[in-house]
RONUKE-333353 format. One record per residue (C-alpha): residue number from 1; residue in three letters; chain; z, y, x. Coordinates in Angstrom, 1 decimal. Example, Ala and Ser with C-alpha at 12.3 -4.5 7.8 and 13.67 -1.06 7.14 Angstrom:
! RONUKE-333353
NODE  seq  type  mol       w       v       u
NODE    1   ALA    A     7.8    -4.5    12.3
NODE    2   SER    A     7.1    -1.1    13.7
//
This chain:
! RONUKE-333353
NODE  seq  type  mol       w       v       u
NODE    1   UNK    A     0.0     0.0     0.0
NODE    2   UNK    A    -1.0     2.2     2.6
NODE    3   UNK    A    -1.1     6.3     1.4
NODE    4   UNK    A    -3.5     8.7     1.2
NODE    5   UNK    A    -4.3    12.0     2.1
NODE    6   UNK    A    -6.2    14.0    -0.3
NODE    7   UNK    A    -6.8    17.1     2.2
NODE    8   UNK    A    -9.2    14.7     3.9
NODE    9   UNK    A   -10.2    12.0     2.4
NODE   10   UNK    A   -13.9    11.8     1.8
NODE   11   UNK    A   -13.7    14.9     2.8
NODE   12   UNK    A   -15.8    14.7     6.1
NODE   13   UNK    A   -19.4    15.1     4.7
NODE   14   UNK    A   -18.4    18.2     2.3
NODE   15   UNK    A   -19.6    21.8     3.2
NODE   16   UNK    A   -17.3    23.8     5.0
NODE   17   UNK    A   -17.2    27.7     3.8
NODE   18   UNK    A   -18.3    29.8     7.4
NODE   19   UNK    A   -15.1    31.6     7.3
NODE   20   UNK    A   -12.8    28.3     7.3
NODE   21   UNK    A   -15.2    26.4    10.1
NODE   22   UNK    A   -14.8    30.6    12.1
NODE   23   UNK    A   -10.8    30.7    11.7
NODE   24   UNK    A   -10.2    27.2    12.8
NODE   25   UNK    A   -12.6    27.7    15.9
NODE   26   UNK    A   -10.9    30.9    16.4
NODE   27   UNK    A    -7.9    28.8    16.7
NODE   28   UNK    A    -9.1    26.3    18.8
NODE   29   UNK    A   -10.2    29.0    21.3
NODE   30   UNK    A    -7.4    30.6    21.2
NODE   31   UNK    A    -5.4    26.9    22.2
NODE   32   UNK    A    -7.9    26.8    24.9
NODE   33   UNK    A    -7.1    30.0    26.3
NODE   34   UNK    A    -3.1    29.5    25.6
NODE   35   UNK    A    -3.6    25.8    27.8
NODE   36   UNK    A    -4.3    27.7    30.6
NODE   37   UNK    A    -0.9    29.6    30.9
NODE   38   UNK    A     0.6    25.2    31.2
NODE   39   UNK    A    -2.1    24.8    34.1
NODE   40   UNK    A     0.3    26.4    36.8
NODE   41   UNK    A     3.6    26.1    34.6
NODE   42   UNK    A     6.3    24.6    36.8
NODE   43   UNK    A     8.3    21.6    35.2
NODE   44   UNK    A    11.2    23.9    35.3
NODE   45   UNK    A     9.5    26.0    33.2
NODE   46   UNK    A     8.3    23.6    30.3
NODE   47   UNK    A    11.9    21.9    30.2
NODE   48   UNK    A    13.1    25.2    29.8
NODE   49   UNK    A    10.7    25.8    27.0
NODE   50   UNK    A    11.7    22.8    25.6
NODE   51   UNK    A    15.3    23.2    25.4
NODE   52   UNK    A    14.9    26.8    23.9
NODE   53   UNK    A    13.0    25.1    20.8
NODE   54   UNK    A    15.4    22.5    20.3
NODE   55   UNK    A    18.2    24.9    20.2
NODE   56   UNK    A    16.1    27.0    17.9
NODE   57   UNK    A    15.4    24.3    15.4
NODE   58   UNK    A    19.0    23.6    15.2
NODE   59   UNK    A    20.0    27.0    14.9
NODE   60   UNK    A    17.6    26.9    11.9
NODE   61   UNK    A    18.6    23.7    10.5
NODE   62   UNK    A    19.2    25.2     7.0
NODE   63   UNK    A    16.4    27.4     6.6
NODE   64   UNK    A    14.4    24.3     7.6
NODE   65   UNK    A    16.2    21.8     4.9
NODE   66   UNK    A    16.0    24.3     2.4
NODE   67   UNK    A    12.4    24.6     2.8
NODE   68   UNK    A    11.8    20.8     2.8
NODE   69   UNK    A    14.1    19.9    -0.4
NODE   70   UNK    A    11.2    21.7    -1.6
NODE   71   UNK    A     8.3    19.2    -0.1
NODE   72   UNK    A    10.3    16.6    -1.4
NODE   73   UNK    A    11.0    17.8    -5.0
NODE   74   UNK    A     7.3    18.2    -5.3
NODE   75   UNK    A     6.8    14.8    -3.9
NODE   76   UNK    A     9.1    13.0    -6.4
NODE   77   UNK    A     7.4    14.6    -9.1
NODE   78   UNK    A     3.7    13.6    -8.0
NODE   79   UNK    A     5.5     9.8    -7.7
NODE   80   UNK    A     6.1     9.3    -4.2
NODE   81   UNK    A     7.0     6.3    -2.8
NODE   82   UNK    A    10.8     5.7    -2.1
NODE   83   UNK    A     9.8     5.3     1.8
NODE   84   UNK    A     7.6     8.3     1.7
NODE   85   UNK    A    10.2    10.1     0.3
NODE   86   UNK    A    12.9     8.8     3.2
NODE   87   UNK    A     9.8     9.9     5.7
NODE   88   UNK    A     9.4    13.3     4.3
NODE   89   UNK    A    13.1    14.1     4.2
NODE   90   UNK    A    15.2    16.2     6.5
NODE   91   UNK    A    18.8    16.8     7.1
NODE   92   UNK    A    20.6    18.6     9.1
NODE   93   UNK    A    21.5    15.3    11.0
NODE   94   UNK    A    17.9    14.6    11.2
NODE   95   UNK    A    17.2    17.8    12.6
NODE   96   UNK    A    19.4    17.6    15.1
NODE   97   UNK    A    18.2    14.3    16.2
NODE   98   UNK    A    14.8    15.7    16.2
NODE   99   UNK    A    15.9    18.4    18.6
NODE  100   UNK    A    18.0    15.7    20.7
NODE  101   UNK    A    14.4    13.7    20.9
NODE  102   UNK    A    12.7    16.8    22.8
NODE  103   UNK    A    16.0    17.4    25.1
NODE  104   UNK    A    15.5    13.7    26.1
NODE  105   UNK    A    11.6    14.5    26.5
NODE  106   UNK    A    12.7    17.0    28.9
NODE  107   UNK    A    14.7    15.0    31.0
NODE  108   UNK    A    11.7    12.7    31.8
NODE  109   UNK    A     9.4    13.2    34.5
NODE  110   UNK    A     6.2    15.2    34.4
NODE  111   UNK    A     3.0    13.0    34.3
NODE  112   UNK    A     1.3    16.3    35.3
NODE  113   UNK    A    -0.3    16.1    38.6
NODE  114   UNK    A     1.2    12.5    39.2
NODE  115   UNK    A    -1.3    11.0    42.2
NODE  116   UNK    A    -2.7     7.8    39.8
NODE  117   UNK    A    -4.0     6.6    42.9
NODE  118   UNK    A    -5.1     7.8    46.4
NODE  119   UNK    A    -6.3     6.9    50.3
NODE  120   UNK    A    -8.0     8.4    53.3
NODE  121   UNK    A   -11.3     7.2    53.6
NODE  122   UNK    A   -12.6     5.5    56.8
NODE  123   UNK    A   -15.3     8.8    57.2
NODE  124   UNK    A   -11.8    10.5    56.9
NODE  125   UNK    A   -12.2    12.1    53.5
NODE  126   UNK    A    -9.0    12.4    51.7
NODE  127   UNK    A    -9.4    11.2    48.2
NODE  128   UNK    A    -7.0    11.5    45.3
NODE  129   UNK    A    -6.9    10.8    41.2
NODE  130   UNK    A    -4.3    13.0    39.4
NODE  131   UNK    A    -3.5    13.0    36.1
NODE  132   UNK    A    -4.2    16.3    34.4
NODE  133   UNK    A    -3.7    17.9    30.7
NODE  134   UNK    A    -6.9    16.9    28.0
NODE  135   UNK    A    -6.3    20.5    26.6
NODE  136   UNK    A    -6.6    21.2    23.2
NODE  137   UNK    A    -4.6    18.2    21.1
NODE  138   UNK    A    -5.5    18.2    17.4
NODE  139   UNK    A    -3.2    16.1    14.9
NODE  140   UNK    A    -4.4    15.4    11.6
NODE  141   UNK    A    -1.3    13.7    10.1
NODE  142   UNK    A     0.5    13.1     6.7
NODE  143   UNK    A     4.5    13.4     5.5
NODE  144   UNK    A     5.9    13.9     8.8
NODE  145   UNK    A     7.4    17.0     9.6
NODE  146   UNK    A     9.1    15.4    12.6
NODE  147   UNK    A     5.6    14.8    13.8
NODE  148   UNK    A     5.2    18.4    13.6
NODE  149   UNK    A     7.8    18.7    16.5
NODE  150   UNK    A     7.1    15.9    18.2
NODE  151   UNK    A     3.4    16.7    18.7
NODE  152   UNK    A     4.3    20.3    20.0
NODE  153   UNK    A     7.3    18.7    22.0
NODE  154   UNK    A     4.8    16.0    24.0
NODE  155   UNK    A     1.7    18.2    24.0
NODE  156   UNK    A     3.9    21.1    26.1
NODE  157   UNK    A     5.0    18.9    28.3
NODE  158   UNK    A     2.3    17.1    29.2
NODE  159   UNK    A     0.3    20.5    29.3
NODE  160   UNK    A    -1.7    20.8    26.3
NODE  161   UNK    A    -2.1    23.4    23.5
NODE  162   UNK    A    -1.2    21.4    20.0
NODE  163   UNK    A    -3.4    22.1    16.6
NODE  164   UNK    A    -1.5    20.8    13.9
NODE  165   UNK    A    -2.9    19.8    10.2
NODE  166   UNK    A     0.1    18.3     8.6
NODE  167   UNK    A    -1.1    17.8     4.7
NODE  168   UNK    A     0.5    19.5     1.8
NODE  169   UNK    A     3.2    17.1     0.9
NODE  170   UNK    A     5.3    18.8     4.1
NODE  171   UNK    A     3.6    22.0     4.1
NODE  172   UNK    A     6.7    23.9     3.4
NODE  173   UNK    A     8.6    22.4     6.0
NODE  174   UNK    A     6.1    22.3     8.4
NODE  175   UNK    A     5.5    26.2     8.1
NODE  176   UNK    A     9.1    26.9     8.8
NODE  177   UNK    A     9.2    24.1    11.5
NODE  178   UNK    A     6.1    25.6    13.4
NODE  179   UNK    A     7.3    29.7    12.8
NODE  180   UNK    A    10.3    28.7    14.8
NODE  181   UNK    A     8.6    26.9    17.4
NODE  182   UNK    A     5.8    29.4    18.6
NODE  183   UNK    A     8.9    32.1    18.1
NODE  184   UNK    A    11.0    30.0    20.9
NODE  185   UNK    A     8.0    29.4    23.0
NODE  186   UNK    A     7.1    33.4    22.8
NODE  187   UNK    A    10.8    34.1    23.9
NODE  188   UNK    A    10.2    31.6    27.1
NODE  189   UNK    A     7.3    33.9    28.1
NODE  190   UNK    A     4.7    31.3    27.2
NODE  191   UNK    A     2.2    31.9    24.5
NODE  192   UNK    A     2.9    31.2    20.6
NODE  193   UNK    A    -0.6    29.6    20.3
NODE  194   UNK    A     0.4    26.5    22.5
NODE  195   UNK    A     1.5    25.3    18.9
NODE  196   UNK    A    -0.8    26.4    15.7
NODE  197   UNK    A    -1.2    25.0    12.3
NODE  198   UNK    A    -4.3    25.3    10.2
NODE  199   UNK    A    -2.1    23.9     7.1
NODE  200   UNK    A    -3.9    26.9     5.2
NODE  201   UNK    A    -7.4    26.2     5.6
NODE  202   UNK    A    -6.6    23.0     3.7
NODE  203   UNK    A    -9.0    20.4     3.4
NODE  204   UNK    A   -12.0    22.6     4.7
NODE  205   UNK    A    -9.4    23.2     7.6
NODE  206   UNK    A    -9.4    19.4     8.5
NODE  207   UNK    A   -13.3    18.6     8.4
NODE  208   UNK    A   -13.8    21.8    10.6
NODE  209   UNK    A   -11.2    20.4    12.7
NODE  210   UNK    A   -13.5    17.4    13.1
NODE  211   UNK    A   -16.2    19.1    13.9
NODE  212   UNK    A   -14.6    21.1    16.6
NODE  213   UNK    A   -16.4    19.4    19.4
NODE  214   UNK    A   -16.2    21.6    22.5
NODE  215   UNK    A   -13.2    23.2    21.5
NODE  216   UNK    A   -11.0    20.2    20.9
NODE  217   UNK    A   -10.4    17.9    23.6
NODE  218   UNK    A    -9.1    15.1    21.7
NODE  219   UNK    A    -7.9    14.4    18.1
NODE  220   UNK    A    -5.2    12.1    16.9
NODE  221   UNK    A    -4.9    11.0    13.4
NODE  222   UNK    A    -1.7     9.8    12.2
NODE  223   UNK    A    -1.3     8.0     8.9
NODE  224   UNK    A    -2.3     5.6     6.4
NODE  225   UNK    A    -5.7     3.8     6.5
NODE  226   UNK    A    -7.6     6.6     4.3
NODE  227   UNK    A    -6.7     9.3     6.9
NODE  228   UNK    A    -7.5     7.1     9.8
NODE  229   UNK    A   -10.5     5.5     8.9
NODE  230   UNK    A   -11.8     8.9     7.5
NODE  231   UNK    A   -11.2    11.0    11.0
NODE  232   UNK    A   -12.3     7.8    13.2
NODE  233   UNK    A   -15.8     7.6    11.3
NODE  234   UNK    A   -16.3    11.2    11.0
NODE  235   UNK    A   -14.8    13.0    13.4
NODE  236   UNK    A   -17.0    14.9    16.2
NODE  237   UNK    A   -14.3    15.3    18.6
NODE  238   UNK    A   -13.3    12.2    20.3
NODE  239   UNK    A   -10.1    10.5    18.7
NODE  240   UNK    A    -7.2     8.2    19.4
NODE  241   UNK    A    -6.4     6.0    17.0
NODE  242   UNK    A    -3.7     5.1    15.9
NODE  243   UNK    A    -3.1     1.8    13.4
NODE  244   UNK    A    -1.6     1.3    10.1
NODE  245   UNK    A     1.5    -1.3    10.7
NODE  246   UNK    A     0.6    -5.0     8.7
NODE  247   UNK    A     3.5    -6.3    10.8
NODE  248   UNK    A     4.3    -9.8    11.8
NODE  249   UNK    A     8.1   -11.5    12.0
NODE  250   UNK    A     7.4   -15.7    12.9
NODE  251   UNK    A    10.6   -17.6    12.3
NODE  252   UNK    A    10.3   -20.7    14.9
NODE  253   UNK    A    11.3   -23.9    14.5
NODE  254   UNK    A    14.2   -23.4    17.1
NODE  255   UNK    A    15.2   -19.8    16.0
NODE  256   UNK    A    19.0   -19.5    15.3
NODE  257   UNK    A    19.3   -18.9    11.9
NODE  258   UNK    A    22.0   -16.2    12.4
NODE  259   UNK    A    19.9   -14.0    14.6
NODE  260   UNK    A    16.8   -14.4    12.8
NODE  261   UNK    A    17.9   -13.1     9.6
NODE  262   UNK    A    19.8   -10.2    11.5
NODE  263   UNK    A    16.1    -9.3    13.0
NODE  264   UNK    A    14.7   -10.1    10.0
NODE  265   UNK    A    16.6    -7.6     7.6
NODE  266   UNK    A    16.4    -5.2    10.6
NODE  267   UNK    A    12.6    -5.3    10.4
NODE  268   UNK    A    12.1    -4.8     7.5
NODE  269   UNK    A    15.0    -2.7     5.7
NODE  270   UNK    A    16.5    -0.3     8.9
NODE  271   UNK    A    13.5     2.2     7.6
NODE  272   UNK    A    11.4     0.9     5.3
NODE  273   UNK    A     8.4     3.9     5.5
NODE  274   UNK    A     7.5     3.7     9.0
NODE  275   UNK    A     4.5     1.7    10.6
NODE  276   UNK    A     6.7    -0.8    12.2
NODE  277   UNK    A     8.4    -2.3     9.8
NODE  278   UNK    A     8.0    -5.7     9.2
NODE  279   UNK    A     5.7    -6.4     6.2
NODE  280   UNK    A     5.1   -10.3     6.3
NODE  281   UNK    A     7.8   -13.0     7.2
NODE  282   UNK    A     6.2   -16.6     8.3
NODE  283   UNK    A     8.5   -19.4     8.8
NODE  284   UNK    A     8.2   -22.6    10.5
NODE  285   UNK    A     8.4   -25.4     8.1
NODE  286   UNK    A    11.0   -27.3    10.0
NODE  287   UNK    A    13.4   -23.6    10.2
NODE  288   UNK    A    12.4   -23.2     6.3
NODE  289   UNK    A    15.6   -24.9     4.9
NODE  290   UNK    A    18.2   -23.7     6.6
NODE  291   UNK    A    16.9   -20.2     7.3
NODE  292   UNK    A    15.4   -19.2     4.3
NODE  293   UNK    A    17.6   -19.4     1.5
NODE  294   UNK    A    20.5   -16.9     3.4
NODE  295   UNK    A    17.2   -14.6     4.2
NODE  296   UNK    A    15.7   -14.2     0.8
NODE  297   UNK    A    19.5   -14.2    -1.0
NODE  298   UNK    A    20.2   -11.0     2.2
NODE  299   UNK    A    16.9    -9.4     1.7
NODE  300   UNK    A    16.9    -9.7    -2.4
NODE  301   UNK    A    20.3    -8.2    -2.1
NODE  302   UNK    A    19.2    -5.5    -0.2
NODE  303   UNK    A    16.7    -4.4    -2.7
NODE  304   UNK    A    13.5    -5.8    -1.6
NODE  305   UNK    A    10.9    -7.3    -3.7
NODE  306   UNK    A     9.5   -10.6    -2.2
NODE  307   UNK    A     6.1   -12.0    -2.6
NODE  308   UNK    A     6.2   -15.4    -1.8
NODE  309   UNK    A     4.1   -18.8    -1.3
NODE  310   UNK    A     4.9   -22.2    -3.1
NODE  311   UNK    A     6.4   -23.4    -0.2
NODE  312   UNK    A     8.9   -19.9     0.5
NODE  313   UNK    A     9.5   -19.9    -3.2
NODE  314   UNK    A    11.1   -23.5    -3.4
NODE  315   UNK    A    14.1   -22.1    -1.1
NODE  316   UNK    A    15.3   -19.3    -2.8
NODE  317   UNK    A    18.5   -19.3    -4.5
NODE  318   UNK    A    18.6   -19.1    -8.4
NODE  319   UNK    A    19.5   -15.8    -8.4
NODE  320   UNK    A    16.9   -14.5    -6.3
NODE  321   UNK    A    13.0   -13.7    -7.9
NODE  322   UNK    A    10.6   -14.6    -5.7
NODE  323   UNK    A     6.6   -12.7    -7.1
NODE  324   UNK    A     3.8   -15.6    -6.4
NODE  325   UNK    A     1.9   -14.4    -3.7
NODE  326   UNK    A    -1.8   -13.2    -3.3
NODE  327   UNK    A    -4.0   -13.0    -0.5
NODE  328   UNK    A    -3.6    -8.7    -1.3
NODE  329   UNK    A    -0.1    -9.4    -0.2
NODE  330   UNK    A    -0.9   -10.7     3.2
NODE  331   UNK    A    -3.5    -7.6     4.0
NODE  332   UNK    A    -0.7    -5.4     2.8
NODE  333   UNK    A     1.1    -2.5     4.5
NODE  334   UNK    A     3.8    -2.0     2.1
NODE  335   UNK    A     5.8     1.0     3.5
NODE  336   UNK    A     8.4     0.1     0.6
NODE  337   UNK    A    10.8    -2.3     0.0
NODE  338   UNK    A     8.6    -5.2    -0.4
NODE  339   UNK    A     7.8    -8.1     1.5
NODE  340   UNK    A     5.4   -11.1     1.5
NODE  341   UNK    A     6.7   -14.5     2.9
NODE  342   UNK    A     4.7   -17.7     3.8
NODE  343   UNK    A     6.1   -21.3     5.5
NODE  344   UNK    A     3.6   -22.5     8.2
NODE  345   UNK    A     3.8   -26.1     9.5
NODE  346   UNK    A     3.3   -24.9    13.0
NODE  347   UNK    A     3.0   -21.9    15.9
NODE  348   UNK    A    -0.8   -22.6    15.4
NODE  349   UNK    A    -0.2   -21.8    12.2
NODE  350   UNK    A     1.4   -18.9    12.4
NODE  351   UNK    A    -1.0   -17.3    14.8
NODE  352   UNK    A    -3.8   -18.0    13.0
NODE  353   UNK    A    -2.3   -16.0     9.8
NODE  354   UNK    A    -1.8   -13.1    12.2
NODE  355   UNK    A    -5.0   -13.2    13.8
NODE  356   UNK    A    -6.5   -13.3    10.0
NODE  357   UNK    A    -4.7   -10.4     8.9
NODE  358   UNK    A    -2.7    -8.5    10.9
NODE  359   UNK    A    -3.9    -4.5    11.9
NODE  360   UNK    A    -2.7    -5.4    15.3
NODE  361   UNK    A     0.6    -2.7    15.6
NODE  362   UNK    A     3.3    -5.4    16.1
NODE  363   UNK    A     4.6    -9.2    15.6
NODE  364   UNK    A     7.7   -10.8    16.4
NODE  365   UNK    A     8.8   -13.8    17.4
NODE  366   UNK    A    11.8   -15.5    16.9
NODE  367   UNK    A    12.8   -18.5    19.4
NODE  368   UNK    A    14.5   -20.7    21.8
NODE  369   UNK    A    11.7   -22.1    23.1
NODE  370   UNK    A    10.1   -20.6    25.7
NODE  371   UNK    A     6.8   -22.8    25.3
NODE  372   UNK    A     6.0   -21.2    21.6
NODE  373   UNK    A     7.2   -17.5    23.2
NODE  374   UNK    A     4.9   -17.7    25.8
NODE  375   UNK    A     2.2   -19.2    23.8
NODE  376   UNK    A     2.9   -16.4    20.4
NODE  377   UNK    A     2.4   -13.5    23.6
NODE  378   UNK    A    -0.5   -15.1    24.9
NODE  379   UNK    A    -2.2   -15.8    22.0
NODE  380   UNK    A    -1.5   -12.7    19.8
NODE  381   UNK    A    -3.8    -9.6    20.9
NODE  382   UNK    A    -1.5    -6.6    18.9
NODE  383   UNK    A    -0.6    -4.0    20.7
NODE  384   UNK    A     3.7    -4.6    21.2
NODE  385   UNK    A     4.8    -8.4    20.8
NODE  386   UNK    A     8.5    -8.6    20.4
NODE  387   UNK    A    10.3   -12.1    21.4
NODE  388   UNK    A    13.9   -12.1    20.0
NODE  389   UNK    A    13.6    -8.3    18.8
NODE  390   UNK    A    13.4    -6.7    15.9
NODE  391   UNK    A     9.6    -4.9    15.2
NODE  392   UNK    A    11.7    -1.5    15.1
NODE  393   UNK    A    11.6    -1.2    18.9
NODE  394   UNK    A     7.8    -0.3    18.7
NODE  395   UNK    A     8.8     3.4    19.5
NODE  396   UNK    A     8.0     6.0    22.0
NODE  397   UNK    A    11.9     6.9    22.5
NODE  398   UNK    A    12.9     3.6    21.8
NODE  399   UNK    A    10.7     2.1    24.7
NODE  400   UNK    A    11.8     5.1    27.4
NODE  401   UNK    A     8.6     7.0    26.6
NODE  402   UNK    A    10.9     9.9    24.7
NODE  403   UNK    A     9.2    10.8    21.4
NODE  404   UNK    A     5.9     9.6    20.6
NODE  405   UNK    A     2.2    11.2    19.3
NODE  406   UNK    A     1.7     8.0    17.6
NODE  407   UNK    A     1.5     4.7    18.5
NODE  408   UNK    A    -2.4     3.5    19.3
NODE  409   UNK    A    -4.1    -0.1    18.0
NODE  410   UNK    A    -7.4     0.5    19.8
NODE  411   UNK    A    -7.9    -0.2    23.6
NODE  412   UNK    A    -9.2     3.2    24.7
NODE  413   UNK    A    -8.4     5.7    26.6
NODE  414   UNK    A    -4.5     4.4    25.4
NODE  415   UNK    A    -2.5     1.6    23.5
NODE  416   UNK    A     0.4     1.0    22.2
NODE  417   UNK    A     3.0     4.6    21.9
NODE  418   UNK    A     1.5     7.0    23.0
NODE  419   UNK    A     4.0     9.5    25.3
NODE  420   UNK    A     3.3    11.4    27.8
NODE  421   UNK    A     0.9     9.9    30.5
NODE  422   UNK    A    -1.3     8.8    26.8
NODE  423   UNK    A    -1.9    12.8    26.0
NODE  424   UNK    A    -3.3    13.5    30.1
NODE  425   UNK    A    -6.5    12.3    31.7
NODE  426   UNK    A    -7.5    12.3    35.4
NODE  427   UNK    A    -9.6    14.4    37.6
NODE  428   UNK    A   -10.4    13.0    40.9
NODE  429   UNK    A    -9.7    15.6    44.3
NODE  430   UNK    A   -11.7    14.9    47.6
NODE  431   UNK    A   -10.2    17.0    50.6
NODE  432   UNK    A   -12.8    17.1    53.8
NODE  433   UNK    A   -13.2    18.8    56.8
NODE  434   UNK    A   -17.1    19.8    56.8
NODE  435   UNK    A   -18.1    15.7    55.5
NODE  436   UNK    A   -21.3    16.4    54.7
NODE  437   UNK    A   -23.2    12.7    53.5
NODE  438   UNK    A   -25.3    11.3    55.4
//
């Protein structure tokens, strides 16, 4: 049950009115020129900027919350998913945590200028790969105002100007969010247009965003499958993508039953509106009796729907409903409290399902045989396998990457989350001394 975003959705062929495609290149040359000021900035200098916004969204925690209980009033009444809702909120805890997530990107080295690789040549040429910014970042993403900081968080410190379309269902909070953010970053002595929105050029906004080529170095969509799918087929500026979450959890036939339920309901109910919650729960057939009647009574009992096969449906207690299941349910990312459940009679099995219909974000296993690990992480091309972990740890900050842009399911340039080496590309440097070729 992936969402949508309306702004842009089928949206990419339309007509876009001059004045919108002029005021969101404007923009983007103004992010260009705003880029440059980050080309000579010291790390000093970006941490410092840094810090300044996090205290500043803190200090504006309330103006901030009061602007988003309005997002999320207006979302309930247009019939928002419960997880949607969760993902839109703010509270002042949540702000502060958002503000703690860019202190802790500070603290981390800067990928800027980090020798990827380098030698003297035998002709005595000194040759050297460094990573440097892309340079204008556009995000196209959906009811994530923590996105909004994050984005502007990674993209300083990595070097780049940030051009942020966040959708209307966060666009009060995101206004308020970015106003205080180019205000810090003006206070620092660096320029305000490091971080702009084009939130008011609505859907026009977005498909001129996409067409941007030249003045956008990169664009990342961040979302459910309608947003992606749309900005990967249309876009003219090169994109990242990054992957809707139909995520794995494989119950082995050695898996103790204690700590697979604990992952289990971890997985799937910590946060239920975020791409890496699990979404399907396979079981081995011979792990099936005594693991599955205490995970569907814990799981039922907190809240969540399950869809399940014959085989899953014969172990649930009596007081426990158990939907039949479809094949929809298996190509489903729920982002809700709802999950689809199947036995398997082996770790073939079990693969195969996944290799049939997973988007390739995450799967877990859970084992004591290091055989079936070895083989599930071999076998499995996603882009984060978890053995004996819950699918939650598929996260920028919680991998030591600080916050995250997104987390990528394609192979190029980046995979996985994306931090801060993900958002810089390389220029090669060849020092000589006359070397002419000959």
């Amino acid at each position: 049950m992936s969402t949508t975003f309306p702004e842009t959705r089928s949206a990419a062929g339309a007509d876009v009115p001059d004045d919108v495609t002029a005021a969101v290149h404007d923009v983007a040359r103004r992010a260009k020129v705003a880029s440059r000021a980050l080309a000579t900035a010291s790390r000093a200098t970006k941490d410092a900027a840094l810090h300044a916004i996090a205290d500043a969204l803190v200090d504006a925690a309330d103006e901030i919350v009061e602007a988003n209980a309005d997002d999320v009033e207006r979302g309930r009444a247009d019939g928002m998913t419960p997880g949607l809702l969760d993902r839109l909120t703010l509270t002042p805890a949540r702000v502060g945590s958002i503000a703690d997530a860019l202190r802790e990107l500070a603290a981390l080295p800067d990928p800027v200028g980090e020798v990827v690789r380098g030698q003297t040549l035998p002709n005595g040429l000194r040759v050297r790969q460094l990573r440097v910014p892309m340079g204008v970042v556009g995000m196209i993403y959906e009811a994530r105002p923590n996105v909004t900081v994050d984005a502007a968080g990674l993209g300083l410190k990595s070097g780049n100007a940030v051009i942020l379309r966040g959708g209307s269902a966060a666009a009060a909070s995101n206004t308020v969010i970015t106003g205080v953010m180019r205000r810090a970053l003006e206070a620092q002595g660096l320029p305000g247009d490091l971080v702009q929105s084009i939130d008011a050029y609505g859907r026009p906004g977005s498909v001129a965003l996409m067409r941007a080529r030249g003045l956008v170095d990169v664009l990342i969509p961040r979302g459910g499958a309608d947003l992606i799918r749309t900005v990967v087929e249309q876009s003219q500026v090169p994109v990242i993508e990054t992957g809707v979450g139909n995520v794995h959890v494989y119950v082995d036939a050695s898996a103790d039953v204690a700590t697979a339920v604990e992952i289990v309901m971890n997985a799937k109910t910590q946060r239920v509106g975020v791409c890496n919650a699990a979404e399907t729960l396979l079981v081995h057939k011979d792990a099936a009796p005594a693991f599955l009647p205490a995970a569907l009574a814990a799981l039922s009992g907190a809240g969540v729907v399950l869809h399940g096969d014959a085989a899953s449906s014969a172990f649930a207690p009596e007081s426990v409903e158990v939907v039949p299941a479809v094949d929809a349910d298996w190509a489903t990312e729920y982002l809700a409290l709802e999950l689809a459940v199947r036995v398997v009679d082996s770790v073939d099995e079990a693969i195969e399902h996944i290799r049939t219909w997973s988007s390739g974000h995450t799967e877990a296993i859970v084992t004591n045989d290091l055989r079936a690990a070895d083989r599930f992480v071999a076998e499995i091309d996603s882009a984060a396998i978890m053995v004996n972990a819950s699918t939650r740890f598929t996260d920028g900050g919680q991998l030591g990457l600080g916050a995250e842009i997104g987390i990528s399911t394609q192979k190029l340039h980046a995979r996985g989350p994306m931090g801060l080496a993900e958002l810089t590309t390389t220029k090669w440097v060849v020092q000589g001394d006359g070397h002419v070729r000959p």
